[in-house]
C-alpha positions as CSV (number, residue, x, y, z in Angstrom):
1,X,-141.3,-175.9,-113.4
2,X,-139.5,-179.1,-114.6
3,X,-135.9,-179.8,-113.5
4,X,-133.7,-182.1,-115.4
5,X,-132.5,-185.1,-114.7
6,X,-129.9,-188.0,-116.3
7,X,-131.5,-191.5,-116.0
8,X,-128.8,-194.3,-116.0
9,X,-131.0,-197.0,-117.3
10,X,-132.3,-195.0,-120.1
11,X,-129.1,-193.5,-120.7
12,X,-131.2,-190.1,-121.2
13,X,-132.3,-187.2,-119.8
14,X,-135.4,-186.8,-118.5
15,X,-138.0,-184.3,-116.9
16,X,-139.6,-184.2,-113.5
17,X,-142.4,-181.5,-112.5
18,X,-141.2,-180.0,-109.5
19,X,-144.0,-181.2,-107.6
20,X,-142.7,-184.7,-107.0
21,X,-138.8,-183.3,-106.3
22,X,-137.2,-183.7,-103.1
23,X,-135.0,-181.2,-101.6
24,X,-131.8,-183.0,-99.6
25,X,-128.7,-182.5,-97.8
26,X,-125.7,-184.4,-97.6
27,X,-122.7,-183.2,-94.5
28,X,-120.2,-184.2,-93.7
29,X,-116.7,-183.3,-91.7
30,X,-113.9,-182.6,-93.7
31,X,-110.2,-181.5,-92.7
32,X,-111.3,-177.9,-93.4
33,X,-114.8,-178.1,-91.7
34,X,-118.5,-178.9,-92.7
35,X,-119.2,-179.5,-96.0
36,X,-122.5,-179.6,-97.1
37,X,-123.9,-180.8,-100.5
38,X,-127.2,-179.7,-102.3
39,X,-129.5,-182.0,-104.2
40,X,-132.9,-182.9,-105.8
41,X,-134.0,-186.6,-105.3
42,X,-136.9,-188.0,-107.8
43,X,-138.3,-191.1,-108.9
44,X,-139.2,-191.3,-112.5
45,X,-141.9,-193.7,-114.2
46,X,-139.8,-196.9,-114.5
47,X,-138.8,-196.9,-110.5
48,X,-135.4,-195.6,-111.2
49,X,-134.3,-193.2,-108.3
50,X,-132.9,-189.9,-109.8
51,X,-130.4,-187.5,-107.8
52,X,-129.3,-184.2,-109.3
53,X,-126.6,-182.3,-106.9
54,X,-127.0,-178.0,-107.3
55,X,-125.9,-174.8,-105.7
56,X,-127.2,-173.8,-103.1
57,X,-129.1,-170.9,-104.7
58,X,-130.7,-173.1,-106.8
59,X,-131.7,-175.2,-104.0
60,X,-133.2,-172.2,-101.9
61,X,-135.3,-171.2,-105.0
62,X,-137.2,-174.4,-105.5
């Protein structure tokens, strides 16, 4: 499976096998309570580091 992701220096979109995607976290506190963010972390073939934020479902299924 390939996920998606927007490269800034090649102002394109490009695809990452799901093999070399990292699942991470980002908390923090807010007025209301925790809030807590979901996102894939890549690197694609010219060094460039890619993050793509998603739900949490999608997140759980990877």
């Amino acid at each position: 499976m390939d996920i998606e992701f927007y490269n800034v220096k090649k102002k394109a979109k490009v695809k990452i096998s799901s093999g070399s995607v990292s699942k991470v976290t980002y908390e923090k506190e807010t007025a209301k309570g925790p809030s807590i963010r979901y996102a894939f972390k890549a690197v694609d073939d010219d060094g460039t580091k890619l993050t793509k934020f998603c739900s949490k479902a999608d997140y759980d299924k990877l």
